[in-house]
TIVO-2410 file (N, C-alpha, C; in nm, 3 decimals):
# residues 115
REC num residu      c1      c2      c3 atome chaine
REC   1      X   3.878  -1.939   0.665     N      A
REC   1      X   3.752  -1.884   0.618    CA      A
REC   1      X   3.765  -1.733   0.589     C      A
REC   2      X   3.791  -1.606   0.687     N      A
REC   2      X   3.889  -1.513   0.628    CA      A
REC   2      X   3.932  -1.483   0.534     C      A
REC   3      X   4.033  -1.583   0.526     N      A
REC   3      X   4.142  -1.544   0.398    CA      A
REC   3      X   4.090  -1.605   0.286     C      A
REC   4      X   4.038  -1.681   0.308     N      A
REC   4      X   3.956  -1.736   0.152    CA      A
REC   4      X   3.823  -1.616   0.100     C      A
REC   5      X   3.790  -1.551   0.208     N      A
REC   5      X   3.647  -1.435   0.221    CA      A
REC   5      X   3.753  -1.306   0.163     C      A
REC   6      X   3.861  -1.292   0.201     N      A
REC   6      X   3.924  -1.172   0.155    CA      A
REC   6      X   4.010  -1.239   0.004     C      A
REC   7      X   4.023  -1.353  -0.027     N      A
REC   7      X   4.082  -1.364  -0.147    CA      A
REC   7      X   3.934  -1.360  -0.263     C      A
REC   8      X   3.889  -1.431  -0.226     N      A
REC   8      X   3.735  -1.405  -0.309    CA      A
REC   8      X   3.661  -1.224  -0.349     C      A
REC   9      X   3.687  -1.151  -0.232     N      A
REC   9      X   3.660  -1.050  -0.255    CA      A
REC   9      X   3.771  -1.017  -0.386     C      A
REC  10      X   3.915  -1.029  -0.329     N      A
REC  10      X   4.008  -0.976  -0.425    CA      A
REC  10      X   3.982  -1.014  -0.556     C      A
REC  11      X   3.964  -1.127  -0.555     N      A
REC  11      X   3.948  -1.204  -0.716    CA      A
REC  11      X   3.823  -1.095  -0.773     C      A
REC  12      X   3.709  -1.141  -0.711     N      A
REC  12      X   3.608  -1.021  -0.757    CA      A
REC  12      X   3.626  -0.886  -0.837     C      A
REC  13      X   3.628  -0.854  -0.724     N      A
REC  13      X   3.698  -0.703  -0.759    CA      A
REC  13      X   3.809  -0.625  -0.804     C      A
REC  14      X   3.939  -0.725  -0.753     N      A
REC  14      X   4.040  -0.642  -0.815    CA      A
REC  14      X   4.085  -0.565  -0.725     C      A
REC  15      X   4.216  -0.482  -0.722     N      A
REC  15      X   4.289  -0.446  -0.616    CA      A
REC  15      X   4.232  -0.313  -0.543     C      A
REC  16      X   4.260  -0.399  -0.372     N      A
REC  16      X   4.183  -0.257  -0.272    CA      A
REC  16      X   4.298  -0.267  -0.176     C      A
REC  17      X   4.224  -0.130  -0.106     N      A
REC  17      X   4.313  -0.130   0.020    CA      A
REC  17      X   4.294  -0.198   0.168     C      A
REC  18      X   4.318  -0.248   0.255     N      A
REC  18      X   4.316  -0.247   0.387    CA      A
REC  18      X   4.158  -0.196   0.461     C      A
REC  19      X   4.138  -0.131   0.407     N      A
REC  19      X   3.948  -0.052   0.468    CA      A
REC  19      X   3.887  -0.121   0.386     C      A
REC  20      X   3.898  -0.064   0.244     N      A
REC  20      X   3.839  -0.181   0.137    CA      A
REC  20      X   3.767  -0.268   0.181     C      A
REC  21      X   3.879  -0.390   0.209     N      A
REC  21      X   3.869  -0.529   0.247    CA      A
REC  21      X   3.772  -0.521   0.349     C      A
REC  22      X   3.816  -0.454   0.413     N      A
REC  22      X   3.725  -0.469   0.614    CA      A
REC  22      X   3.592  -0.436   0.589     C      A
REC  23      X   3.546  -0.285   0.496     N      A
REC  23      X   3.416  -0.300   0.464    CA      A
REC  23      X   3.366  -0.387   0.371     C      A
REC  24      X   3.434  -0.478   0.261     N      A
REC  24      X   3.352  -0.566   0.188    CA      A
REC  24      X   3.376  -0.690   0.308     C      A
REC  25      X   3.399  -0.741   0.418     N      A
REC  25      X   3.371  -0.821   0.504    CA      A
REC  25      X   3.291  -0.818   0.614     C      A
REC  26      X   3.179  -0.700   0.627     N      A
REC  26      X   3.104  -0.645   0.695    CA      A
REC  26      X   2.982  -0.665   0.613     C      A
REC  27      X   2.865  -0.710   0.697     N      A
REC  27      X   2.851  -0.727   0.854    CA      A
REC  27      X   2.891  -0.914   0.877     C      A
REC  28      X   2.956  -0.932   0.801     N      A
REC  28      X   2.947  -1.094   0.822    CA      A
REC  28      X   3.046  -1.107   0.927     C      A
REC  29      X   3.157  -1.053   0.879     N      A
REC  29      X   3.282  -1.068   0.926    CA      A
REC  29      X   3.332  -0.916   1.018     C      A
REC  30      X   3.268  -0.857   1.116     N      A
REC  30      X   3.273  -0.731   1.219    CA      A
REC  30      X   3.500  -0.761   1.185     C      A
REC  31      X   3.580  -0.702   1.185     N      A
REC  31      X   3.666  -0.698   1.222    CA      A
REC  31      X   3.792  -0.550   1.226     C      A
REC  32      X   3.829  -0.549   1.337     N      A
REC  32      X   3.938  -0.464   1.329    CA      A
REC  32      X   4.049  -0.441   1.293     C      A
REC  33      X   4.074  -0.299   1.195     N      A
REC  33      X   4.172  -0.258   1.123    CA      A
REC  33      X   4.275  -0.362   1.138     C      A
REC  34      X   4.318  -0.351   1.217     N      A
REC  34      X   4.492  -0.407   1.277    CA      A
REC  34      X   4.425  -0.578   1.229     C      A
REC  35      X   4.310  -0.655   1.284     N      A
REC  35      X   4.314  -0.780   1.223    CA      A
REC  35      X   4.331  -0.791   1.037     C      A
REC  36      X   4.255  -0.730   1.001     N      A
REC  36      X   4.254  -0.724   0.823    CA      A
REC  36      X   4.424  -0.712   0.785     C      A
REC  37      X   4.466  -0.595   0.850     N      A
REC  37      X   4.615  -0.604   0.804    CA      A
REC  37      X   4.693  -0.707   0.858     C      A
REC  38      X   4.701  -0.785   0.947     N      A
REC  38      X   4.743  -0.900   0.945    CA      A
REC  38      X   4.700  -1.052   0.885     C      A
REC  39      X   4.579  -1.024   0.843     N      A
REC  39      X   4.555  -1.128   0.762    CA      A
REC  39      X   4.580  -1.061   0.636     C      A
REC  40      X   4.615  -0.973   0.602     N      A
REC  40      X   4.676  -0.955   0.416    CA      A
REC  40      X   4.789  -0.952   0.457     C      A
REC  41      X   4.869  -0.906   0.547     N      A
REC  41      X   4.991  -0.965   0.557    CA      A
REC  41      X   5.052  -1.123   0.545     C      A
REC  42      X   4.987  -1.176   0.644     N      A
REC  42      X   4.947  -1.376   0.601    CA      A
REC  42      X   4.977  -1.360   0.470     C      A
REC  43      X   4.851  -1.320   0.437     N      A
REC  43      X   4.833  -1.361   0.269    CA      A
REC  43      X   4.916  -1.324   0.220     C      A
REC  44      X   5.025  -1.256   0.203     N      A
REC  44      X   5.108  -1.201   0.101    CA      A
REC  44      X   5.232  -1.275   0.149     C      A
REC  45      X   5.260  -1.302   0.264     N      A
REC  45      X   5.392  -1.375   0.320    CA      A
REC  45      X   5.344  -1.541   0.261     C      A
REC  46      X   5.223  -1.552   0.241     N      A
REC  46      X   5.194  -1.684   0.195    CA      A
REC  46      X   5.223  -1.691   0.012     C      A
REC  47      X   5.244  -1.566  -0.073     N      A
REC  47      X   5.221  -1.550  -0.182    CA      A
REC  47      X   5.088  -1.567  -0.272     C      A
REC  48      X   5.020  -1.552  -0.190     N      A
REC  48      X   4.854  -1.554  -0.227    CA      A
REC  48      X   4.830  -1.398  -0.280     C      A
REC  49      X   4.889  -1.278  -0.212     N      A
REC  49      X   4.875  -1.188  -0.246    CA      A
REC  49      X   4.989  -1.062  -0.292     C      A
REC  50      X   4.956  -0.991  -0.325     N      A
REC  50      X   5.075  -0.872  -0.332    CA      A
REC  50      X   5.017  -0.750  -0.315     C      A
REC  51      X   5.153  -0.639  -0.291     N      A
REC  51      X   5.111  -0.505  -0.246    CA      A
REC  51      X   5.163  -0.416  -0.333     C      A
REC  52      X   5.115  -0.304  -0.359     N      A
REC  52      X   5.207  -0.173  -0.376    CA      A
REC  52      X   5.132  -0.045  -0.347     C      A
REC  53      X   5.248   0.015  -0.363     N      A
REC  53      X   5.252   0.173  -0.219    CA      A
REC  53      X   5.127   0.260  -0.313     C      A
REC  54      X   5.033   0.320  -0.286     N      A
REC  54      X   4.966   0.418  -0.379    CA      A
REC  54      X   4.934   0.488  -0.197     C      A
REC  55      X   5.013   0.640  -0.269     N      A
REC  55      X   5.081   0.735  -0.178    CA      A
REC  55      X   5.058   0.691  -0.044     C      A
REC  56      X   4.993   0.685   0.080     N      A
REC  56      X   5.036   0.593   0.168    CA      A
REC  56      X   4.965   0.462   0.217     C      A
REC  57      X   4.906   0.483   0.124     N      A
REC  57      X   4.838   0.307   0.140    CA      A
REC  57      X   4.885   0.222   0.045     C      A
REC  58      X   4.900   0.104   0.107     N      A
REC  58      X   4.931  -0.002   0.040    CA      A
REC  58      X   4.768  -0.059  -0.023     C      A
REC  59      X   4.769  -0.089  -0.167     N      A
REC  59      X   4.686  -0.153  -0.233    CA      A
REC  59      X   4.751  -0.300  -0.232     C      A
REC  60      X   4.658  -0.353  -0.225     N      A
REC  60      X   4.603  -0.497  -0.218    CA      A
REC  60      X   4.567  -0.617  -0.328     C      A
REC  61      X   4.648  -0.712  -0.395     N      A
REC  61      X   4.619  -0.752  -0.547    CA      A
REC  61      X   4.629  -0.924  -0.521     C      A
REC  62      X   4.550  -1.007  -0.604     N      A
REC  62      X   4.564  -1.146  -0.563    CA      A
REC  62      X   4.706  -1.164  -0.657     C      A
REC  63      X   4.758  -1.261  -0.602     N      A
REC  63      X   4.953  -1.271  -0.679    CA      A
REC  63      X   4.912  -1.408  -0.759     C      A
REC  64      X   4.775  -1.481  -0.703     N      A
REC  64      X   4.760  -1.613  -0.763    CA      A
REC  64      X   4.658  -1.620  -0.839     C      A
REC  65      X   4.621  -1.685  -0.985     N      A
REC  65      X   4.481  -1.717  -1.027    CA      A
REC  65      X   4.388  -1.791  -0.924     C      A
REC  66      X   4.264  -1.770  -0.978     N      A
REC  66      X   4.200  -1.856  -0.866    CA      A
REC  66      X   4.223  -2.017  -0.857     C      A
REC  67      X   4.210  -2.044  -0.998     N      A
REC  67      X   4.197  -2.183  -1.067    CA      A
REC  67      X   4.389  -2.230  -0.995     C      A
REC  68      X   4.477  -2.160  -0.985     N      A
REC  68      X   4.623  -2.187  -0.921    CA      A
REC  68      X   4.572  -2.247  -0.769     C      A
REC  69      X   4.524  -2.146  -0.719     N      A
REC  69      X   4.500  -2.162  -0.574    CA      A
REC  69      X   4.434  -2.289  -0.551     C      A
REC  70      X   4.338  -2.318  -0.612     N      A
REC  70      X   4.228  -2.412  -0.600    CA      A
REC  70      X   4.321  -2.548  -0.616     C      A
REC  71      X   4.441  -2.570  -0.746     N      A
REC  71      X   4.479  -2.668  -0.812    CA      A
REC  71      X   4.586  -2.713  -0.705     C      A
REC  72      X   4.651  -2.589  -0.603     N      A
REC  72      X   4.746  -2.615  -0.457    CA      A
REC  72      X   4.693  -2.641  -0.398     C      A
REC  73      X   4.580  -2.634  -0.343     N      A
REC  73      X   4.511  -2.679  -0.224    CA      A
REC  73      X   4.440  -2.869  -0.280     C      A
REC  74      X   4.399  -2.885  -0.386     N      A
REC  74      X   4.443  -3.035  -0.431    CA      A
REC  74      X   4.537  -3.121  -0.423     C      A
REC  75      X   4.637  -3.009  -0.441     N      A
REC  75      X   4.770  -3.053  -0.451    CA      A
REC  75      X   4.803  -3.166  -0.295     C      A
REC  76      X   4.763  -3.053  -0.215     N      A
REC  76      X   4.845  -3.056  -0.079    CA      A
REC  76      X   4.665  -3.180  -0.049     C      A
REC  77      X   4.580  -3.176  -0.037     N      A
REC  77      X   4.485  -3.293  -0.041    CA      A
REC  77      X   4.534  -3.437  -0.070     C      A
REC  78      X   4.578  -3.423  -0.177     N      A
REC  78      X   4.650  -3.561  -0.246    CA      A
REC  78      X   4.777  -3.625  -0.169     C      A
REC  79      X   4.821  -3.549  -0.154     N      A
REC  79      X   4.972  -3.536  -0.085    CA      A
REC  79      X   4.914  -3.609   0.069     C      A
REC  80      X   4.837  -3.522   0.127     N      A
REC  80      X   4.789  -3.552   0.248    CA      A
REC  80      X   4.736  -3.694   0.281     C      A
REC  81      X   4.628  -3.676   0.242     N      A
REC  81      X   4.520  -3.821   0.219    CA      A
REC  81      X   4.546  -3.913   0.124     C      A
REC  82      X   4.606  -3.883   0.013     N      A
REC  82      X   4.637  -3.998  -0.070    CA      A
REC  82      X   4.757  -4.028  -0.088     C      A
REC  83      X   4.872  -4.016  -0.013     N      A
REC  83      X   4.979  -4.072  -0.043    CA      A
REC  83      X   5.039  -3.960  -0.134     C      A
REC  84      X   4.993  -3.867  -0.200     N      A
REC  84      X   5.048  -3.852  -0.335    CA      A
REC  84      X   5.018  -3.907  -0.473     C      A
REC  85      X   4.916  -4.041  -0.438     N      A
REC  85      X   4.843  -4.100  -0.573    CA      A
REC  85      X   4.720  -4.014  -0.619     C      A
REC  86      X   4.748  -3.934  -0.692     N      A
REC  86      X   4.620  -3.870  -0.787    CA      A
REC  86      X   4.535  -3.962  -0.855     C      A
REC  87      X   4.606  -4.094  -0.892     N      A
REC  87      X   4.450  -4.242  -0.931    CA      A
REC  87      X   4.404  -4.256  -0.809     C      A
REC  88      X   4.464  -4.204  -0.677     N      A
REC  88      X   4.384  -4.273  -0.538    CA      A
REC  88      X   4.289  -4.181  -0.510     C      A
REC  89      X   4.314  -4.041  -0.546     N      A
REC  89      X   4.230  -3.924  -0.542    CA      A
REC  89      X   4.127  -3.935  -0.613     C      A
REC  90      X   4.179  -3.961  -0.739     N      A
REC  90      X   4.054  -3.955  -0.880    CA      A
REC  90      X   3.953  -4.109  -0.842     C      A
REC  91      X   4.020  -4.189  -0.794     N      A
REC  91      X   3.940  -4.255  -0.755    CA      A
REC  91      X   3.828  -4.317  -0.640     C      A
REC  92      X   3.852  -4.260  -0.562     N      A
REC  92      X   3.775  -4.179  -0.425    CA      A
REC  92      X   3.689  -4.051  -0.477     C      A
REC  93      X   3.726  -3.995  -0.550     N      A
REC  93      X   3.622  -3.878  -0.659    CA      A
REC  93      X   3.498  -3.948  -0.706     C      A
REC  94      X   3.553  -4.055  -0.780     N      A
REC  94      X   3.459  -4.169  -0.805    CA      A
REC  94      X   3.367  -4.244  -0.710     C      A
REC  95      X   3.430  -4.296  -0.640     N      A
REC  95      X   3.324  -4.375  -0.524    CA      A
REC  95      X   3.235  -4.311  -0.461     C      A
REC  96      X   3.294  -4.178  -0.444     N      A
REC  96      X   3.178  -4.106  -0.327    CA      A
REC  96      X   3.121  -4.043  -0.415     C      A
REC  97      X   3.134  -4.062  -0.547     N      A
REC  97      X   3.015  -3.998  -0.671    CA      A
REC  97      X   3.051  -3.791  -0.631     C      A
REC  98      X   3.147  -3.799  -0.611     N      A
REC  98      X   3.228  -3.606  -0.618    CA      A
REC  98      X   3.219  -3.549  -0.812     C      A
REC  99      X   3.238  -3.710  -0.851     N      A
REC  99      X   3.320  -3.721  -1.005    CA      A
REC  99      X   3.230  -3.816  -1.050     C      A
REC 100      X   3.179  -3.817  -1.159     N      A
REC 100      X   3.119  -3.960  -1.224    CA      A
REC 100      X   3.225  -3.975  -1.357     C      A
REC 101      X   3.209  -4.093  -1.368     N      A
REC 101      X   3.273  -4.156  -1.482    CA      A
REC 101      X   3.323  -4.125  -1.620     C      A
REC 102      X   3.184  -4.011  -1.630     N      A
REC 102      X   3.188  -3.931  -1.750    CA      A
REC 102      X   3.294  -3.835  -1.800     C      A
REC 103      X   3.253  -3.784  -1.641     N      A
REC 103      X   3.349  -3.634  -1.628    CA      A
REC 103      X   3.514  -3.648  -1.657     C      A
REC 104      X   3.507  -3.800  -1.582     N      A
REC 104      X   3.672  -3.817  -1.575    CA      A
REC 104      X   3.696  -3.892  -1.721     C      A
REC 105      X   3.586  -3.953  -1.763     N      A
REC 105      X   3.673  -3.956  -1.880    CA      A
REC 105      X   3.682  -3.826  -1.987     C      A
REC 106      X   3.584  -3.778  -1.974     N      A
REC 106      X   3.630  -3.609  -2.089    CA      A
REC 106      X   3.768  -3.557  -2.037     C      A
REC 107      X   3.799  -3.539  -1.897     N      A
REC 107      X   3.903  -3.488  -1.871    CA      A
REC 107      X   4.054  -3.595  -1.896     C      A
REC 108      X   4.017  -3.706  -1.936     N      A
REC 108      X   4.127  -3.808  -1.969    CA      A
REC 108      X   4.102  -3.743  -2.129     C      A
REC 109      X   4.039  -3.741  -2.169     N      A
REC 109      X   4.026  -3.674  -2.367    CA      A
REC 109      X   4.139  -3.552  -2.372     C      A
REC 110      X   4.083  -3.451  -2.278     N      A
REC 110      X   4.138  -3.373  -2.273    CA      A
REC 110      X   4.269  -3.343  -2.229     C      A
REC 111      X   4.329  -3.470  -2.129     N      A
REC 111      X   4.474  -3.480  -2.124    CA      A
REC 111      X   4.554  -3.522  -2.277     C      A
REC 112      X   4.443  -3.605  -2.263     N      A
REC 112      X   4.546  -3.665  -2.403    CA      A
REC 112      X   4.546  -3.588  -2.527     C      A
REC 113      X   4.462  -3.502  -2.565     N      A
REC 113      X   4.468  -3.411  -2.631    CA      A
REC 113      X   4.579  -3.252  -2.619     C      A
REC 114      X   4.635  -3.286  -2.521     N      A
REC 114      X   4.697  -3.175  -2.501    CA      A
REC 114      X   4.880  -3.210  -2.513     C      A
REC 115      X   4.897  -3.347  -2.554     N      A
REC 115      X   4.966  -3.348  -2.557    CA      A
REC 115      X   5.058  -3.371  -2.675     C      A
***
């Protein structure tokens, strides 16, 4: 929840530093210096994020699109719960009405159109 609250900020806004972050996670998220820098550390050892030096602070930049992030964390869903079958996914999308019929077929148009 965190790191999704500090990647959202990033996406937002665009690259900050270490305080940055801690005050756009206030008052929701109260946390101390030393925690923020270890959760952008996470994040960057995870490749979610990246750094560079601006004179002694490190600035703060998302390394992933959002729509990337979103499409890995499906990824690893499918993988998880479905075997790895994306028809077992797309179709559980379906049943529990996540997806109606429609949707998935425009996005079947649109596969096939792309190819």
């Amino acid at each position: 929840m965190l790191q999704q609250a500090i990647l959202n900020f990033l996406w937002s806004k665009g690259p900050a530093t270490a305080d940055q972050v801690r005050e756009a996670l206030l008052p929701k998220h109260p946390l101390k210096d030393s925690s923020v820098r270890t959760l952008l550390r996470r994040l960057e050892a995870q490749g979610y994020l990246s750094h560079r030096l601006d004179g002694k602070a490190f600035v703060y930049q998302a390394a992933m699109l959002q729509r990337s992030v979103a499409a890995r964390a499906v990824r690893n869903i499918i993988d998880r719960f479905c075997a790895g079958s994306v028809e077992q996914f797309l179709v559980g999308m379906v049943d529990e009405k996540v997806l109606s019929v429609e949707q998935i077929e425009r996005l079947a148009r649109k596969v096939r159109s792309q190819k």
